[in-house]
C-alpha positions in Angstrom: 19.2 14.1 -28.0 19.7 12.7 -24.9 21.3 15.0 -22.1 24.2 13.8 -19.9 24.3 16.4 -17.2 21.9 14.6 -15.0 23.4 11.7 -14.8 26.9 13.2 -14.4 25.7 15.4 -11.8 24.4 12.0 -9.7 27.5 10.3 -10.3 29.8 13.3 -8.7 27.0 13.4 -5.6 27.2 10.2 -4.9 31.2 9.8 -4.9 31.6 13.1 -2.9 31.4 11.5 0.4 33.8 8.6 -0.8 36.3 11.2 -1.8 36.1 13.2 1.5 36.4 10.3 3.5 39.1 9.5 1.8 40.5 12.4 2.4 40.0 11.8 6.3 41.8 8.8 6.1 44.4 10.6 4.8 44.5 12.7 7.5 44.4 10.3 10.5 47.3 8.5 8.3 49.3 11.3 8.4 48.7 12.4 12.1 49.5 8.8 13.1 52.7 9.6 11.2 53.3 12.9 12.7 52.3 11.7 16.3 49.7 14.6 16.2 47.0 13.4 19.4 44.9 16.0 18.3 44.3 15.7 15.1 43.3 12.3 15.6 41.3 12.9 18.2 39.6 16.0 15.9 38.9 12.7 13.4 37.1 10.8 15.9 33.7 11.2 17.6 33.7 12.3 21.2 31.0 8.6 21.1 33.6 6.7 19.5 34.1 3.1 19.9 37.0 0.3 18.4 36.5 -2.9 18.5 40.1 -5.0 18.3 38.9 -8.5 19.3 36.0 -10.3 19.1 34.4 -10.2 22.5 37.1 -7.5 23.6 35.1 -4.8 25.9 35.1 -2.0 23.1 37.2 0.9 23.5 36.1 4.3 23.8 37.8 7.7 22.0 40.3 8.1 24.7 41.2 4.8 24.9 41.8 4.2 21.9 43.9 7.0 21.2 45.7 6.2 24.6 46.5 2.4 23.2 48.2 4.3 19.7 50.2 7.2 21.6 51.6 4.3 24.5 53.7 3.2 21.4 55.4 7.0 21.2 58.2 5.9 23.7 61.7 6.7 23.0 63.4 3.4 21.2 59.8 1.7 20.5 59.7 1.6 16.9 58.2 4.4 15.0 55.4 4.3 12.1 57.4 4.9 8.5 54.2 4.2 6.3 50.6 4.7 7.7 48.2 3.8 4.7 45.2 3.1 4.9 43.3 2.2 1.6 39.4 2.0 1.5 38.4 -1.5 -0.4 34.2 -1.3 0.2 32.4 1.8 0.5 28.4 2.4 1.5 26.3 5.2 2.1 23.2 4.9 4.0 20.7 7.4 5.5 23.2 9.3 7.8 26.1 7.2 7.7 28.3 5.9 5.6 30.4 2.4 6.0 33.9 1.7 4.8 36.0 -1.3 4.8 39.5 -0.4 4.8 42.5 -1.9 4.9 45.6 0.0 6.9 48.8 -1.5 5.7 51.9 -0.2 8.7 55.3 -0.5 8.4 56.7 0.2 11.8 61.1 1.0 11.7 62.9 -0.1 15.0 66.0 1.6 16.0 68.5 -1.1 14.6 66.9 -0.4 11.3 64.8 -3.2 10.6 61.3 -3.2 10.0 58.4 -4.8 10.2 54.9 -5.2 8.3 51.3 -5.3 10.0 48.3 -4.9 7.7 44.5 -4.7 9.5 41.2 -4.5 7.8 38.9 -2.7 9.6 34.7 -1.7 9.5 34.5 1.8 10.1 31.1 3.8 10.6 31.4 7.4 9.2 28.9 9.9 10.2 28.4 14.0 9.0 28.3 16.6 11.9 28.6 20.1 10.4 30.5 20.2 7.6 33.1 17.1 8.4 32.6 13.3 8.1 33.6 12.4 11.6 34.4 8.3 12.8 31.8 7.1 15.0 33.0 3.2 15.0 35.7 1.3 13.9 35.3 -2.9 13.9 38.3 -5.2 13.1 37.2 -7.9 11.1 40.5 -10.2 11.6 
């Protein structure tokens, strides 16, 4: 009789990084929501880079966490939902590469809201015992 366990033990391996990466996202989704500048930046490499706009200079960590937390004003509108949903997902020697899509519904004060969506290329790299983000590409 032919014996399952091998193949059921690959099959968990290889979706192990999927489901902790996911379970980053999660993470920066909900310290986004929480306006928590540390755990964000804990998510992110101290080499990472974002990319916004084609032939946009590249951001680096700080920046990039500067252009999110310049939206935590008083009266500017406030994230509701932060979800960010992975649609593609690739391991390679080291790294691993996600598209995602991060679906934002931002409430301003007068109670109306309003819907952006982004689909992103990130770059996913293990240090220790954590998948850490090394880049993040928008592909719009």
């Amino acid at each position: 009789m032919l014996s399952l366990v091998p193949f059921l033990l690959l099959t968990q391996t290889a979706t192990a990084p999927q489901r902790k990466i996911e379970a980053q996202y999660k993470k920066w989704d909900h310290a986004v929501l929480v306006r928590d500048k540390n755990a964000m930046q804990n998510l992110l490499s101290p080499k990472f880079t974002a990319k916004a706009i084609a032939g946009q200079k590249p951001l680096n960590r700080t920046q990039f966490i500067k252009a999110i937390t310049s939206r935590w004003r008083p009266r500017a509108p406030k994230e509701q939902s932060y979800i960010t949903k992975i649609n593609d997902f690739a391991q390679t020697s080291g790294a691993c590469i996600t598209t995602v899509t991060q679906s934002i519904v931002y409430k301003y004060s007068n109670n109306t809201t309003r819907k952006s969506h982004y689909k992103l290329i990130d770059t996913w790299k293990m240090v220790g015992k954590n998948w850490i983000l090394f880049s993040s590409d928008n592909l719009e």
